[in-house]
Structures are given as C-alpha cells and as structure tokens.
C-alpha positions in Angstrom: 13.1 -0.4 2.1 9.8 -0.1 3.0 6.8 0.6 0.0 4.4 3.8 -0.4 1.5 4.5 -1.7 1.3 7.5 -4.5 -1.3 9.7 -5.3 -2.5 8.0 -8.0 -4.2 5.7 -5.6 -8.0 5.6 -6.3 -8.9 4.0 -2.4 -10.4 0.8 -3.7 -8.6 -1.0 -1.0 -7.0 -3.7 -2.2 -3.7 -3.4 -1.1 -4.9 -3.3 2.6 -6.6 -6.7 2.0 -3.3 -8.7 0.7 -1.1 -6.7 3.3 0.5 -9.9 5.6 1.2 -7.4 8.6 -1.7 -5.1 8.3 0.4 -2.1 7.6 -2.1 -0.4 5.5 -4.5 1.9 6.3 -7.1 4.1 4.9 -5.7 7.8 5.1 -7.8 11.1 4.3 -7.3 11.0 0.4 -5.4 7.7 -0.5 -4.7 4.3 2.0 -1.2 4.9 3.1 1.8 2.1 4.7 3.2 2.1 8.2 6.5 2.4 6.8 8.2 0.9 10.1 5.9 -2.3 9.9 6.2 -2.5 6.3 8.4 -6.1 5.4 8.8 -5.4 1.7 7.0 -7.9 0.4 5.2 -6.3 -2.6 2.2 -8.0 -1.9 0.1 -4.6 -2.9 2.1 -3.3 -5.4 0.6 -6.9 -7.2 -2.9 -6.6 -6.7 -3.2 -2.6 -7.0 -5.1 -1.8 -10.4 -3.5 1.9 -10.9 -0.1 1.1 -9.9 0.0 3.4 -7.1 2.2 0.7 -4.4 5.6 1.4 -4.9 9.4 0.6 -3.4 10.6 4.0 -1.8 
C-alpha cells in the first residue's frame, strides 16, 4: 500500500525532504507520490503539518 497526498496539502514541502526514495514530487496544486516507488514508510505522513500524507 503505497501513501497519497490529499488536497489539503498546503505545498510546504516537507514530505519531499524526509521521502527515503525520492518519490515525492511537486505537482501543479499539491506535491504528489510515485505510488509505484512509494515503500510505505510513513516518513511524510510524520512530518506533514496539515495531515495531508495518507495510507491509500
């Protein structure tokens, strides 16, 4: 199970800086996750200040 990034994201990019496998990018209105290079780690779901990493 790979995360995602909802729209609540606010693009501060945090979540792309603690990613292990670089999997996160910045997308037109939010960052989003490779979810085929995603490992599950939860690694921006921790450091994400609105919440907006979650498990799909």
């Amino acid at each position: 199970m790979a995360y995602k990034i909802e729209d609540t994201c606010i693009s501060c990019g945090a979540c792309a800086g603690e990613c292990p496998v670089g999997c996160i990018s910045d997308g037109d209105s939010k960052y989003d996750i490779d979810a085929n290079s995603c490992i599950d780690c939860g690694a921006c779901a921790s450091v994400c200040p609105v919440d907006a990493a979650k498990p799909e």
